[in-house]
C-alpha positions in Angstrom: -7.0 40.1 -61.1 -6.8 41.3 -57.4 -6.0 45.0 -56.9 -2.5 45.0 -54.8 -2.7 48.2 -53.8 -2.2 47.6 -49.7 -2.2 49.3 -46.3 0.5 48.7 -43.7 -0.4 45.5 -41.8 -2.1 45.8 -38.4 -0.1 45.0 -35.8 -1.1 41.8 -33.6 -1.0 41.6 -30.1 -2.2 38.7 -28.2 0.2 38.5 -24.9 1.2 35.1 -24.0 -1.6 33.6 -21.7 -1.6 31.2 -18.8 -3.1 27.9 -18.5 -7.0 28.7 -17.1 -7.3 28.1 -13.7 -9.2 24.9 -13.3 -10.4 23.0 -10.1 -10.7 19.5 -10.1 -14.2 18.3 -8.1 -15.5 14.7 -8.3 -19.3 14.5 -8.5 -22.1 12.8 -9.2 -21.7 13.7 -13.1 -18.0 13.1 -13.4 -19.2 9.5 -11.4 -22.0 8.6 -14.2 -19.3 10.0 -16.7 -16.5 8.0 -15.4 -19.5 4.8 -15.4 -20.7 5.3 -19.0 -17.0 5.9 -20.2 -15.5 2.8 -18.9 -18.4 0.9 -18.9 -17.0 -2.4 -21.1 -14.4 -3.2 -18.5 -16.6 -3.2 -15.4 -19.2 -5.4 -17.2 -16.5 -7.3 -18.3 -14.8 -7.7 -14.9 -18.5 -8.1 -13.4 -19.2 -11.2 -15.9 -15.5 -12.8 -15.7 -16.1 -13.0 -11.5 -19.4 -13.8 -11.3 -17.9 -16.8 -13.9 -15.5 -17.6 -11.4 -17.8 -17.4 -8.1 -20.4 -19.7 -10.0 -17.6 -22.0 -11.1 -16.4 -22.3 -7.8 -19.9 -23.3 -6.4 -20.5 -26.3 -9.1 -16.8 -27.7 -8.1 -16.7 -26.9 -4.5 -18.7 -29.5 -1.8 -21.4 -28.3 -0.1 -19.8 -28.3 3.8 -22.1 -28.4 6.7 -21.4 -27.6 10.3 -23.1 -28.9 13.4 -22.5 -27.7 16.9 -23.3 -28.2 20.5 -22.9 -26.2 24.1 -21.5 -27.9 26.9 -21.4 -25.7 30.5 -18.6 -26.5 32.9 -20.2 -26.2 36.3 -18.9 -24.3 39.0 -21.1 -26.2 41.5 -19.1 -29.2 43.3 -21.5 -32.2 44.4 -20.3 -32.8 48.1 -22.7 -35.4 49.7 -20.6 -36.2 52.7 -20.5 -32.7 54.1 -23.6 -31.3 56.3 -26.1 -29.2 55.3 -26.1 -27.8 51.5 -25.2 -30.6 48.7 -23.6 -28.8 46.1 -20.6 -26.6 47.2 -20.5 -22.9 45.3 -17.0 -22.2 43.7 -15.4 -19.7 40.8 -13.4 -21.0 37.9 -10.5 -18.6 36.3 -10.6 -17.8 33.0 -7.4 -20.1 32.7 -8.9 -22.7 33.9 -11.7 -22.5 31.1 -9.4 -22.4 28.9 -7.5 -25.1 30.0 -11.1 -27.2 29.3 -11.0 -25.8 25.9 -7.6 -26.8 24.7 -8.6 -30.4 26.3 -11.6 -30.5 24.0 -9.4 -29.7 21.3 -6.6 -32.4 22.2 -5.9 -35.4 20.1 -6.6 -37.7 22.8 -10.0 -36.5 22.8 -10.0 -37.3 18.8 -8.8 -40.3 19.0 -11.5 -41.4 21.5 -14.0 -39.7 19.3 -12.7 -42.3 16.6 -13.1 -45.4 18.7 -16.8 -44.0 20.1 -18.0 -43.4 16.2 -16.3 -47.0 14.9 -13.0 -47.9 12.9 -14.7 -47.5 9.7 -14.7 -43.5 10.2 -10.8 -43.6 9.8 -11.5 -44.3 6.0 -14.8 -42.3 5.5 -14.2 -40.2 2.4 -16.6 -37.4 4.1 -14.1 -37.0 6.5 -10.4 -38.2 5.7 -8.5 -35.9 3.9 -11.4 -32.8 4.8 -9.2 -29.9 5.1 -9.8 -27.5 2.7 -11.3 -29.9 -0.2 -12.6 -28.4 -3.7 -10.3 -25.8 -5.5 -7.9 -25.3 -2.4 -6.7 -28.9 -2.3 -6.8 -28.9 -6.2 -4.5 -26.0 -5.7 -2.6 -27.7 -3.0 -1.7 -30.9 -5.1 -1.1 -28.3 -8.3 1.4 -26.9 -6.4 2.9 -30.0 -4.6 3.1 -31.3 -7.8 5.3 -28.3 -9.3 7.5 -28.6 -6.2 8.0 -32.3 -6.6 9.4 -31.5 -10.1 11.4 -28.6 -9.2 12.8 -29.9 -6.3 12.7 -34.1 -6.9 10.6 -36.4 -4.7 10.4 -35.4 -1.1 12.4 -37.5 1.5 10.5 -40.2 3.2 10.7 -39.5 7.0 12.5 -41.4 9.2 10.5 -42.8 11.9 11.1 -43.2 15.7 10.1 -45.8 18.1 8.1 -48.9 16.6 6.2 -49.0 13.4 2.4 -48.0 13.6 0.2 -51.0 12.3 -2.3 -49.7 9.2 -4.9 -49.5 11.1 -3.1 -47.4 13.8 -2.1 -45.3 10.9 -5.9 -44.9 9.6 -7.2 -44.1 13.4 -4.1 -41.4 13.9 -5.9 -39.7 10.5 -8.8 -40.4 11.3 -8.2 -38.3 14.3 -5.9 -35.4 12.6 -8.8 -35.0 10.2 -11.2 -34.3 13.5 -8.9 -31.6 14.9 -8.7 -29.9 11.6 -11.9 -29.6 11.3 -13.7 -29.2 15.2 -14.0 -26.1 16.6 -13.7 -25.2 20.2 -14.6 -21.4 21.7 -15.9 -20.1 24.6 -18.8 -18.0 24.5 -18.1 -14.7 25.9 -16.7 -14.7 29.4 -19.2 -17.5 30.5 -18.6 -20.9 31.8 -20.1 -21.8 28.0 -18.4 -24.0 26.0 -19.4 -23.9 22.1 -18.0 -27.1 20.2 -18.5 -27.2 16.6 -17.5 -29.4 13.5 -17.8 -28.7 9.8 -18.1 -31.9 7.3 -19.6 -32.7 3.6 -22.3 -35.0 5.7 -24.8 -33.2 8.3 -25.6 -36.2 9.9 -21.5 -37.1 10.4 -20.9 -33.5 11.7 -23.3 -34.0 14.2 -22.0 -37.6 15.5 -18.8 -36.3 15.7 -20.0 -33.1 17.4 -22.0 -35.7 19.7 -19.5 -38.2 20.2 -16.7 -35.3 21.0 -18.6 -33.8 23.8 -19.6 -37.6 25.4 -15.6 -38.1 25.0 -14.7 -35.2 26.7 -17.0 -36.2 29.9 -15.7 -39.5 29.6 -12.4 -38.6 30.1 -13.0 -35.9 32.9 -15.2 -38.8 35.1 -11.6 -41.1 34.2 -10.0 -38.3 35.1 -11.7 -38.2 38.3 -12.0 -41.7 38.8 -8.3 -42.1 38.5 -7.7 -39.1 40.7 -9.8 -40.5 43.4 -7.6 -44.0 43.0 -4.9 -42.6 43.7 -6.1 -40.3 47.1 -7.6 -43.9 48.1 -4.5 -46.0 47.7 -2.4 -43.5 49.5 -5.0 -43.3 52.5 -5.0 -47.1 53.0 -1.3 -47.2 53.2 -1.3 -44.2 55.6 -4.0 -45.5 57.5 -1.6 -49.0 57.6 0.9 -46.7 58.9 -0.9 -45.7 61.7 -2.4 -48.5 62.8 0.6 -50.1 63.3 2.1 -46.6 65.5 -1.0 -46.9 67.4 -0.3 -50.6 68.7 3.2 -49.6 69.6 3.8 -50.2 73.1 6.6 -48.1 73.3 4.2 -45.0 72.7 3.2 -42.8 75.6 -0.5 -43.0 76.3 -1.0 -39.3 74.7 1.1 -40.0 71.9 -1.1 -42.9 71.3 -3.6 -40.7 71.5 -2.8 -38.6 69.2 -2.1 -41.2 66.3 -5.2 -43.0 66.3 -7.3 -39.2 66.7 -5.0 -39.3 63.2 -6.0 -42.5 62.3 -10.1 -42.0 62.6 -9.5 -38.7 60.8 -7.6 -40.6 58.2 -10.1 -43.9 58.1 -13.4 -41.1 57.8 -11.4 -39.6 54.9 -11.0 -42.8 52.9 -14.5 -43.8 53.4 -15.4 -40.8 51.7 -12.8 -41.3 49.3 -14.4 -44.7 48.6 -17.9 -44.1 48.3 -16.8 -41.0 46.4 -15.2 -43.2 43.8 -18.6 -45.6 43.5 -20.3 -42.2 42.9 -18.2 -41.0 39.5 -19.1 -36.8 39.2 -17.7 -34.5 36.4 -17.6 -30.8 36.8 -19.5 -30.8 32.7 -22.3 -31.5 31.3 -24.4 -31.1 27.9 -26.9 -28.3 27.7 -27.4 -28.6 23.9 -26.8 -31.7 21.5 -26.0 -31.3 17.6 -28.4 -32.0 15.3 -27.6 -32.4 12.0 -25.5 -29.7 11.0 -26.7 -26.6 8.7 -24.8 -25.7 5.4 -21.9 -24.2 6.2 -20.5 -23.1 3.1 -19.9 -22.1 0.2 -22.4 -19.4 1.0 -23.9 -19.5 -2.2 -25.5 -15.9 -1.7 -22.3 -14.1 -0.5 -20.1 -16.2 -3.0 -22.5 -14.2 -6.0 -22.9 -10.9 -4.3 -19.2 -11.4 -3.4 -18.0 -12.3 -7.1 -20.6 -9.3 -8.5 -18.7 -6.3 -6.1 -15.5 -7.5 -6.8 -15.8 -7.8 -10.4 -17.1 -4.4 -10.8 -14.1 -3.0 -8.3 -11.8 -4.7 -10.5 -13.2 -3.3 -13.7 -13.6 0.1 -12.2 -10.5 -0.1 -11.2 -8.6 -1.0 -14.5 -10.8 2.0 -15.9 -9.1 4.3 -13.5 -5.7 2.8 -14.3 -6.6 3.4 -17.9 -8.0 7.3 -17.1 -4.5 7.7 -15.1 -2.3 6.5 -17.1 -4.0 7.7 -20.5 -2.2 11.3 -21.1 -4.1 11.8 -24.5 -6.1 14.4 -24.7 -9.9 13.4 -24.8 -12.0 16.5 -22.9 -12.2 20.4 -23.4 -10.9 20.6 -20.1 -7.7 18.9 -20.6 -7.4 21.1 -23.9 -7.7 24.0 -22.1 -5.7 23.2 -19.2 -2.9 22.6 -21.5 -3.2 25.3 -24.1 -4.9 27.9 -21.8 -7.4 29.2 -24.3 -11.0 28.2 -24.5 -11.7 25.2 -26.4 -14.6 25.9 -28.5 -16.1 22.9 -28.6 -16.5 19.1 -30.1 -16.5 18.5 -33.5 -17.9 15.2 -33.9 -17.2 12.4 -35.5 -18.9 11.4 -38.7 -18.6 8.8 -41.8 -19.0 9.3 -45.8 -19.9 6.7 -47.6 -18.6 5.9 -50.6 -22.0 7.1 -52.5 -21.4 10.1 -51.3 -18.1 10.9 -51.7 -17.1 13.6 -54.4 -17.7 12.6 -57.9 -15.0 14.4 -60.3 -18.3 15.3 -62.9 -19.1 18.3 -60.6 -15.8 19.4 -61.4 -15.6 22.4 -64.3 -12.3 22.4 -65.4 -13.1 25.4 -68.0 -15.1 27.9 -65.7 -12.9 26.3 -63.0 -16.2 25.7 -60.6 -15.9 23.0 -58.0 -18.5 20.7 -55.8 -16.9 19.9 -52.7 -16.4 16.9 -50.7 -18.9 15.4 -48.7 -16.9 15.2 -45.9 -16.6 19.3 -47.0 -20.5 19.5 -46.5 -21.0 18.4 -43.0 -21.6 22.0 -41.9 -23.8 22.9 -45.1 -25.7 19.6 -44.9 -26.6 19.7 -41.0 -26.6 23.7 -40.4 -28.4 23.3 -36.2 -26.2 20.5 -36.0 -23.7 20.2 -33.3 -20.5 20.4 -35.8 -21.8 23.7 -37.6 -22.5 25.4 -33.9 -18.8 24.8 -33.0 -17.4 26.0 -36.1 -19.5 29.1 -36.3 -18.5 29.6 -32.4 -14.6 29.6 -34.1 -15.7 32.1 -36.5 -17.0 34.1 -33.5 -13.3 33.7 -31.7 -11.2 34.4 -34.7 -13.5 37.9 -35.8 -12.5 39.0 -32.2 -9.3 38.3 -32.7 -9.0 40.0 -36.0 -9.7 43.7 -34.7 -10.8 44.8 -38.1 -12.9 44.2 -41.5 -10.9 41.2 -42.5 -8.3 38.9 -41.3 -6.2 35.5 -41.7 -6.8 32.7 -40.0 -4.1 29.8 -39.6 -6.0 26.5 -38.9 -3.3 24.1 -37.4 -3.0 21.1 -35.6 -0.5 19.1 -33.5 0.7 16.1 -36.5 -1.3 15.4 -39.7 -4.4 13.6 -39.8 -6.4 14.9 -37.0 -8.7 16.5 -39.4 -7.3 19.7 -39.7 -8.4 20.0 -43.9 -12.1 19.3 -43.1 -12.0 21.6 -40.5 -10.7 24.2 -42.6 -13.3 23.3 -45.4 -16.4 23.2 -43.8 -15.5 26.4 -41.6 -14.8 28.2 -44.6 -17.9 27.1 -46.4 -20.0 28.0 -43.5 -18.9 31.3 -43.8 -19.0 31.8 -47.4 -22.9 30.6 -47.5 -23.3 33.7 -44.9 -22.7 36.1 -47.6 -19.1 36.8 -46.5 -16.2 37.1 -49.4 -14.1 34.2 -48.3 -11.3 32.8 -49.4 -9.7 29.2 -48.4 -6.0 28.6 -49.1 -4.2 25.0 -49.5 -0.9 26.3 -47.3 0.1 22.9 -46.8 2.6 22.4 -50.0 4.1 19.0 -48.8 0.7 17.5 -48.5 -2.3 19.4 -50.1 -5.1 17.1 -49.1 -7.4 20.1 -50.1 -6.2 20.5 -53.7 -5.9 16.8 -54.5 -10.2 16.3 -53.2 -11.5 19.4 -54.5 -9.4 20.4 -57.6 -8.4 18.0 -60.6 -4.8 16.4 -60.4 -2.0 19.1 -61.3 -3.6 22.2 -60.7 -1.9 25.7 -60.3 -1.9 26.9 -57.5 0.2 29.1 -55.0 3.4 27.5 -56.0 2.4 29.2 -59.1 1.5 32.6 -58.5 4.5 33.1 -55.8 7.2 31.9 -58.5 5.5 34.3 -60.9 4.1 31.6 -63.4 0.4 32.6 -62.6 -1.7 35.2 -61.9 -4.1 35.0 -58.7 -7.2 35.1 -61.0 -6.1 32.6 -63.1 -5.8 29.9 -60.0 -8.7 30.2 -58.2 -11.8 28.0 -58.2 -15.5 29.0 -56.9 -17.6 26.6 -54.9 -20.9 26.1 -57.1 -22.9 25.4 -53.1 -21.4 28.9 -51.2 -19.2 31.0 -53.9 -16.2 29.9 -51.6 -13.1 31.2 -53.8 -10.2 28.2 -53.5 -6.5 28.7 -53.6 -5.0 25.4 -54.5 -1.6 24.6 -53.0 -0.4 23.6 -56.5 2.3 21.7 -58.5 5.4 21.4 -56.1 7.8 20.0 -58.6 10.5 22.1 -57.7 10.4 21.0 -54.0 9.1 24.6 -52.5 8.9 24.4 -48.7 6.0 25.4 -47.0 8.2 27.8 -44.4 10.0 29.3 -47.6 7.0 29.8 -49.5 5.5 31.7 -46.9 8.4 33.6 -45.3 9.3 35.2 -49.5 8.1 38.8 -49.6 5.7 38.1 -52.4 3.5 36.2 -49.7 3.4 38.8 -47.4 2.1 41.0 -50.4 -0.2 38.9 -51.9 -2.0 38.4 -48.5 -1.7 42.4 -47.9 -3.8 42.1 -51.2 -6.2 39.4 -50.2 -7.3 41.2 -47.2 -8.5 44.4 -49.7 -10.4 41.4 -51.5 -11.7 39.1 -49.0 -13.3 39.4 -45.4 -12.1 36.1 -44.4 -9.2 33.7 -45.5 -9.0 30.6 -44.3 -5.6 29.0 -44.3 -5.0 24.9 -44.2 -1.5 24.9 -42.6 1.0 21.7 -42.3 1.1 20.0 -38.8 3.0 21.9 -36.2 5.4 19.2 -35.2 6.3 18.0 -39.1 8.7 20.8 -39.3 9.0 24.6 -38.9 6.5 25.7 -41.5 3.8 27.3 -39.1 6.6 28.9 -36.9 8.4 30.1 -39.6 5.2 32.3 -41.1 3.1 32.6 -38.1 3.6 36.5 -38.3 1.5 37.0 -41.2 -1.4 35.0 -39.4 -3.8 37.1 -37.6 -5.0 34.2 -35.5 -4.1 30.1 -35.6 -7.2 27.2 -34.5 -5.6 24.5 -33.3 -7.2 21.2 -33.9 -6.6 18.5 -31.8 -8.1 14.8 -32.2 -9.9 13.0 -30.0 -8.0 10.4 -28.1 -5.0 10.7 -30.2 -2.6 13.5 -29.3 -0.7 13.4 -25.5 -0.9 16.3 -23.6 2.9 16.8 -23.7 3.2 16.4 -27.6 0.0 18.7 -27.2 1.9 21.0 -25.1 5.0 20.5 -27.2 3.4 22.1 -30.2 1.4 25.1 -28.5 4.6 26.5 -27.2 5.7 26.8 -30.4 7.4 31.0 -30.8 5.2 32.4 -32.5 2.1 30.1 -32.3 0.9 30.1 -28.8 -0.1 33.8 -28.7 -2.0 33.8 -31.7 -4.2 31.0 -30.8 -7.3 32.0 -30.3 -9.2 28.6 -29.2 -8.9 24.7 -29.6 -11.5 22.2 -31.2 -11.9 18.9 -30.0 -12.0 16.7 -33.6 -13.6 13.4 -34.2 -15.2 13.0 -31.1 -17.1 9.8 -30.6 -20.8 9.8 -29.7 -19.8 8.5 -25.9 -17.4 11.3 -26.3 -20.0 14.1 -26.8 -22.1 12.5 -24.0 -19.0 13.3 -21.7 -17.7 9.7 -21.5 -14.5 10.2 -22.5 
């Protein structure tokens, strides 16, 4: 039986603190951190694209593009004038421009057509080019859904006189050509680039071909026609003025003067007509398509393509996931929130069911116990991780105690974050040290501790505060560490934790307790199931708060820390169940 004979309580003061002042920095170790943490979604992403971009090469044709340079000359052939031959002269930029749009006309198609042959106007490697592969597959898709939405389209009503079929194939024939040619100038030279892309390198080059020889075709007709004209209209002039000159009615002079017109006008039309025999254009080839080159799909930039936008994507949901995930998963966001140390990551293990406790090591009679395996982590594994971490708790609550002994409150946000195990394995730590310890059940409503470590209906503190049971008589010994046990015990008569704990006879019997034992380790219920914790957290000398990895928000975090009475007792967090990518700082 414990001596009860006590000294007035110490007074505890632990002012309410701030959250720690924290600066957020991106590195190179939060980058590999943020890489090894959300690793599975930027493979994934990475995989899924470079899927896509290899499914789109198998189903998309190969295109291939040929192209040719034609120079519009700024020297004029003049063979009638004296001295120099060709005539220097300056073309505007409009006026190249104007030769561009020409290339690009559909006349110019549609003689391309009738140079290459009618049967182009139903060649599969060119009718019905544009686009081709997934994109007209995705045009018909959606033509399709638009046709059943909105009913079959309207047939248009056509002007003027009906085409023929083959009209009809030569006018496609020819649309197809102008989708697919390619007309620039290079730079601000007199350089005219024409290009064509089809699924046959040999067709993209006769088209390429056969659109430059239209083009000079139709600037010599041009000319030809140009030069008609100039030469009809002389001839009737030069009518005109043969017939003034042989008018009698003339003054010598003025007769004179019309036939000095006349010669001038008879020269001119010479030139006209021997200019006409000699057909010039102002263009000319200075390099032929060959058949064309592959064009696309790039195969190289399609997979390098697919590969950096799968990884953005994935990378990018990860970040979504970081941003929008509010639970808590690093000691940084503990003790941002809490604004007390976190004293490290517990980490996660698993029993298995070999080594779980077996109820022979239980002594009913001398009431010795064998704990739990999941009790024994800390014993089993002493320079491991988890038993650094709990004695660096230890540390933080002896600091906190101010004195020979004290009571510590180990609590958490809601149950199941390991709160029990904590408890046990801290305690048994401690105990193996040579240090008179004592763990408590405090959690009446569910006394996880006392239902693994003790046999089914044991007394407990239900007991000894309703005066049914002396203290001695409750208490169990661990066989490994000479731990002493308090079980919660029987709570038929539906005892609250909060008025357990808040009676007199508590707050005496742990005045007691402290004479006994250095350090008593308290299992508490979860701070958000009710009032318990707030309720008694004056006889605490210091609270741990336990918080699960990945499983508690920082605001129900928060929530529960600002408890009254709670936040300025705690003396440090621990990070519970952390996964190994966890401890490796991929949270």
């Amino acid at each position: 039986m414990l001596d009860r004979q006590t000294t007035p309580p110490r007074p505890v003061s632990l002012a309410p603190r701030e959250p720690l002042p924290r600066t957020f920095e991106i590195g190179l170790p939060e980058i590999l951190a943020f890489l090894r943490r959300r690793r599975m979604p930027i493979i994934l992403g990475t995989l899924l694209c470079l899927l896509a971009g290899l499914a789109y090469l198998v189903v998309t044709p190969n295109m291939y593009t040929a192209q040719s340079a034609l120079l519009i000359d700024t020297r004029k052939l003049s063979i009638f004038n004296d001295g120099n031959v060709f005539e220097d002269s300056s073309l505007s930029t409009a006026a190249v421009e104007t030769q561009v749009q020409l290339l690009r006309s559909g006349q110019i198609a549609l003689k391309v057509v009738d140079l290459i042959g009618p049967a182009v106007a139903s060649d599969p490697r060119l009718v019905g080019e544009q686009g081709g592969g997934i994109t007209t597959t995705i045009r018909s898709f959606l033509s399709g859904i638009k046709a059943a939405i909105l009913g079959p389209a309207e047939p248009p009503v056509v002007q003027g006189p009906q085409l023929s079929p083959e009209e009809i194939a030569r006018q496609r024939a020819a649309a197809a050509i102008r989708a697919n040619l390619k007309v620039t100038r290079a730079d601000i030279s007199y350089v005219i680039n024409v290009s064509f892309t089809a699924r046959d390198p040999n067709l993209a080059a006769q088209i390429v071909n056969a659109t430059a020889e239209a083009y000079l075709e139709d600037q010599t007709a041009a000319q030809f026609t140009t030069a008609q004209r100039a030469t009809n209209w002389l001839q009737q002039r030069i009518e005109e003025l043969r017939r003034q000159s042989a008018d009698e009615s003339l003054s010598v002079r003025e007769r004179n003067a019309v036939r000095a017109t006349y010669d001038s006008f008879l020269q001119r039309y010479t030139q006209t007509v021997q200019q006409q025999s000699l057909p010039l254009t102002e263009a000319r080839v200075i390099t032929a398509a060959a058949p064309g080159y592959k064009s696309s799909p790039k195969t190289l930039l399609v997979l390098v393509g697919s590969l950096m936008l799968g990884s953005l994507a994935g990378a990018s949901f990860g970040l979504a996931r970081d941003l929008l995930d509010r639970r808590v998963r690093t000691p940084e966001q503990a003790e941002d929130i809490a604004g007390v140390p976190c004293l490290g990551l517990l980490p996660l293990f698993s029993v298995s069911r070999a080594a779980r406790r077996n109820r022979k090591n239980i002594d009913p009679a001398s009431r010795l116990l064998m704990a739990d395996a999941a009790y024994s982590v800390g014993l089993d594994a002493p320079n491991s991780r988890f038993s650094e971490t709990l004695r660096a708790a230890r540390f933080a609550a002896e600091k906190a105690f101010g004195g020979p002994a004290g009571v510590l409150g180990i609590v958490s946000s809601v149950a199941g974050e390991g709160r029990s195990t904590v408890a046990a394995n801290m305690a048994r730590l401690i105990a193996q040290g040579g240090v008179r310890t004592l763990l408590i059940d405090g959690d009446i409503a569910n006394p996880k501790l006392s239902e693994t470590m003790t046999p089914a209906g044991t007394s407990g503190l239900v007991q000894v505060m309703a005066g049914q049971e002396e203290i001695g008589n409750v208490l169990w010994m661990d066989q490994a560490t000479k731990l002493h046990f308090l079980p919660a015990g029987s709570t038929g008569s539906g005892v609250r934790t909060a008025d357990l704990f808040r009676s007199p006879e508590t707050a005496s019997l742990l005045k007691a307790l402290r004479q006994h034992y250095e350090f008593i380790v308290i299992d508490l219920p979860a701070v958000m199931q009710g009032v318990d914790v707030q309720a008694s957290s004056a006889l605490f000398d210091a609270f741990l708060f336990v918080i699960e990895w990945g499983s508690v928000t920082d605001d129900a975090l928060l929530h529960a820390f600002r408890k009254e009475g709670i936040e300025e007792r705690v003396v440090g967090t621990l990070l519970n169940k952390v996964p190994k990518a966890g401890r490796a700082g991929q949270v």
